[in-house]
C-alpha positions as CSV (number, residue, x, y, z in Angstrom):
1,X,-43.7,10.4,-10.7
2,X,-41.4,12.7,-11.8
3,X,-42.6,15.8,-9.6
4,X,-40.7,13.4,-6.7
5,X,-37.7,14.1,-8.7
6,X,-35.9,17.5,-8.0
7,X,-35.0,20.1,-5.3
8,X,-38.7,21.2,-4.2
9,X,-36.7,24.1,-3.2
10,X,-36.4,25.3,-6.7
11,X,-39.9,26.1,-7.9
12,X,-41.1,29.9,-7.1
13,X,-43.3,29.0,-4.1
14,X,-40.4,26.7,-3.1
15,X,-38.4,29.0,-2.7
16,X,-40.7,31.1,-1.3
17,X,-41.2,29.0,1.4
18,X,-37.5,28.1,1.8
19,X,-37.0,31.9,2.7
20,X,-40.2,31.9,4.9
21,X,-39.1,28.9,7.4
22,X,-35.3,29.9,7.7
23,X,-34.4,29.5,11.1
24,X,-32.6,32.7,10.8
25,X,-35.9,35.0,11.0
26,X,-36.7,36.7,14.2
27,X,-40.6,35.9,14.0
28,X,-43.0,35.3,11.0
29,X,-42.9,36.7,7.4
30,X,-46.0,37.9,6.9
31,X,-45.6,39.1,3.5
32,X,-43.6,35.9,2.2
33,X,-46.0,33.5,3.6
34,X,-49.5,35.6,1.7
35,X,-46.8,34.9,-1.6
36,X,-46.6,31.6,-0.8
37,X,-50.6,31.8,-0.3
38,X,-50.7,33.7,-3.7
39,X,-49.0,31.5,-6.1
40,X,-50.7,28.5,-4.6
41,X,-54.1,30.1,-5.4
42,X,-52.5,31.0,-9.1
43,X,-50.7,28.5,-10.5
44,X,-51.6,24.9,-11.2
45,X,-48.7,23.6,-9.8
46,X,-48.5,25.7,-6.4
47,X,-50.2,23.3,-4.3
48,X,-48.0,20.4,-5.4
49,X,-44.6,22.3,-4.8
50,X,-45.6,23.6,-1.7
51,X,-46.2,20.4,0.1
52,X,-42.6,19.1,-1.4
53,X,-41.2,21.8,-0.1
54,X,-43.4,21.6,3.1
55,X,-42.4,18.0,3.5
56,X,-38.5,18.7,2.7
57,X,-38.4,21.3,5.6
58,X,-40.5,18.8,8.4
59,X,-39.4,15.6,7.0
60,X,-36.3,15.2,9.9
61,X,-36.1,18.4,10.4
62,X,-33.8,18.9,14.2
63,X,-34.7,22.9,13.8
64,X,-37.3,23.9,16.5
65,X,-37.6,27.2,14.5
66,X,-37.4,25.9,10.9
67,X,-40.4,23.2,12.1
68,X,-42.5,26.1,14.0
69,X,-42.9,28.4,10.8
70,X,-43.4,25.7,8.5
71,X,-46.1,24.7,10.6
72,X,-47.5,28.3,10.7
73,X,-46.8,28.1,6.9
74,X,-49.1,25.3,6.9
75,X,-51.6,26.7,8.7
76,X,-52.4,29.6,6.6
77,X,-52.3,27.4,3.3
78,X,-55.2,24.9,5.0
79,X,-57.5,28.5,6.0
């Protein structure tokens, strides 16, 4: 249990996707969200952090923006 412990923000894809979903960006970051794509395919413990980090920015989440590219952040992982 103790990948339920910690910021899911801190891990490389993480933080990836932190950037990725910011409610700031105008439209999609292509080339953060084939990262996030990358180090999920590369690392044994992409896939894990990236649905923390997933569920952290959905989980309550009031941000129309923040919720639509984390849903197009989604997306591309499930292709």
């Amino acid at each position: 249990m103790e990948f339920l412990l910690g910021n899911p923000f801190s891990t490389p894809v993480g933080q990836n996707l932190e950037k990725a979903t910011d409610g700031s960006l105008q439209s999609e970051d292509w080339t953060l969200n084939m990262e996030i794509c990358d180090i999920i395919n590369e690392t044994e413990e992409g896939p894990k952090d990236a649905i923390r980090a997933l569920k952290k920015r959905l989980n309550g989440n009031k941000n129309y923006r923040e919720v639509m590219l984390a849903l197009t952040v989604r997306r591309i992982i499930e292709s």
